[in-house]
C-alpha positions, 0 to 999 in steps of 0.5 A: 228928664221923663216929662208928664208921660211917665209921671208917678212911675218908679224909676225902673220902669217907665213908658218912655226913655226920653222926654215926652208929651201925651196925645190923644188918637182919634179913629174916625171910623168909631169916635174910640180914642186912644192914648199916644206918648210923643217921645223926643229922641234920647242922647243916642238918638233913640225914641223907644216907646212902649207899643200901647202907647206908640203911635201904631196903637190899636189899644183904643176905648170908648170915648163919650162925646158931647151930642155923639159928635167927634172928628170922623174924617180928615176935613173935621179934623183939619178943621181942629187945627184951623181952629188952633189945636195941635193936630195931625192927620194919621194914616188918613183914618186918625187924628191925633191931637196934643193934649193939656191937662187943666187941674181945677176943682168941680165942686167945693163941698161934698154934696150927697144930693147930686144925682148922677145926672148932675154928677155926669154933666159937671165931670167931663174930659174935655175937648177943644171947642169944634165951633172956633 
């Protein structure tokens, strides 16, 4: 059983051996996220998961915030969790949170007129919502 971590790869390789869910690692410091694979331990009681997407990684890359505003410290990412999201201080510069993916459509049609401006609003990640 791979779990969405691996979804789409061909069964000779794969990120991780064992089931897994797929978390999002924010440094406090720059905003930057970057991908972590949870992996539940294997029948042998191994939990191996490729360094790019283990908990140690560093391979981060630049996030777009709604107003610049991210969890730059612990307190805003306590604040996470007191709001009911699945999240975890790392390392006292990270936090690293669980993710749900919601597959819906933006747009009915295929309109040429959108601006990009327009294209950019309605095309985001999303995030919890830091005021509940």
């Amino acid at each position: 059983k791979s779990g969405p971590c691996v979804d789409g790869v061909n069964s000779f390789h794969s990120w991780a051996n064992a089931w897994c869910s797929v978390q999002v690692k924010i440094d406090f410091e720059s905003g930057y996220t970057a991908i972590v694979n949870e992996v539940e331990p294997d029948h042998a009681g191994a939990a191996q998961v490729e360094p790019q997407v283990s908990l140690d990684t560093l391979n981060f890359f630049k996030t777009y915030w709604t107003d610049g505003i991210y969890p730059s410290d612990m307190n805003a990412c306590l604040n996470l969790i007191a709001g009911g999201a699945s999240c975890v201080v790392h390392e006292g510069k990270y936090c690293i949170c669980d993710t749900t993916v919601v597959d819906s459509a933006v747009f009915a049609s295929a309109d040429s007129s959108m601006s990009i401006d327009q294209l950019l609003t309605d095309l985001r990640t999303g995030a919890v919502d830091r005021w509940t």
